[in-house]
N, C-alpha and C positions, 0 to 999 in steps of 0.2 A: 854332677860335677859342673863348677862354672866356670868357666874363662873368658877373661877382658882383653881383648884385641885391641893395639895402638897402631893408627895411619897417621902419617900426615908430614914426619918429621923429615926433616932435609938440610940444605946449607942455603941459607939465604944472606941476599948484602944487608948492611945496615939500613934499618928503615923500613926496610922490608915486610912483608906479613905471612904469616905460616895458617893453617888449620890443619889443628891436630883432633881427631874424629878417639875415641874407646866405644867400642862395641861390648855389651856383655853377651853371652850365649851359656845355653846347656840349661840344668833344671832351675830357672828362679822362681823362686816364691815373691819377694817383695824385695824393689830393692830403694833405700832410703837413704842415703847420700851419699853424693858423687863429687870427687874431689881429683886436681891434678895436681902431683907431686915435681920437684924438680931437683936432680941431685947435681952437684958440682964437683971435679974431680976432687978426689982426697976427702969429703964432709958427707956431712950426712944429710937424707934425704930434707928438704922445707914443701912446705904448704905454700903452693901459689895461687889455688882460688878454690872457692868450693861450692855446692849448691846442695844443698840439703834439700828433703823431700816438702817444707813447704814454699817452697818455692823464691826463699832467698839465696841472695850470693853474696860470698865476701873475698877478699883478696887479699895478698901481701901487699905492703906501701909499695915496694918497688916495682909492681906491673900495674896498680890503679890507674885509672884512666887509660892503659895502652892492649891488657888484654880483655876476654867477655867469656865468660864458661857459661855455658845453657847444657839444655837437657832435651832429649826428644824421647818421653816416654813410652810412646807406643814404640819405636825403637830399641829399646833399654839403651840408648846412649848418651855420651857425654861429649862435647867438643871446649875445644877452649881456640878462640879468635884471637894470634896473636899479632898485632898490628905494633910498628913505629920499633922494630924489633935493634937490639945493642946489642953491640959484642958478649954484653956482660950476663944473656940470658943464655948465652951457650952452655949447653946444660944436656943431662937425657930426662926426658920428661916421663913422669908416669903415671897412668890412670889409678885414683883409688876407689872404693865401692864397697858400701855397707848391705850385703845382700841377706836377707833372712837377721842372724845374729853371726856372721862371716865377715869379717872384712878380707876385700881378695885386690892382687894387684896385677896391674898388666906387665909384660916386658918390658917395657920402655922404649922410649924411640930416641935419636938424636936430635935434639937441634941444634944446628950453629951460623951462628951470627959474622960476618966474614966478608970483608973485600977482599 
């Protein structure tokens, strides 16, 4: 069984910057892309950045330039850097992961952007 553990999330002001860590644990075999999700109340989950297993990343327009998703493989994790943070990413964020032929997802965590 595998489960992705999400740290990081909190209330930060404007401008601010967050690190949110996904741990995977339990039996993996191989795991081949690692992505974070972010949902808005009321909508459905969107793609905010991703990093596939060779070693690219890409993003949505609207965190280019302000977040950084990397990868620590000898960890199985995934973090996403988010810096210069807005109201407008107030969101719960969630870890995704393509383990074996699985895709599994974390809890989520909160973020909120906020004076």
């Amino acid at each position: 069984q595998v489960q992705l553990v999400e740290s990081g999330g909190g209330l930060v002001q404007p401008g601010g910057s967050l690190r949110l860590s996904c741990a995977a644990s339990g039996t993996i075999s191989r795991i081949y892309a690692m992505a974070w999700y972010r949902r808005f109340p009321g909508k459905q989950r969107e793609l905010v950045a991703a990093a596939p297993s060779d070693g690219s990343t890409s993003y949505a327009d609207s965190v280019k330039g302000r977040f950084t998703i990397s990868r620590d493989n000898a960890k199985n994790t995934v973090y996403l850097q988010m810096n210069m943070l807005k109201p407008e990413d107030t969101a719960v964020y969630y870890c995704n992961s393509l383990i074996g032929t699985t895709y599994y997802w974390g809890q989520g965590t909160q973020v909120t952007v906020s004076s």
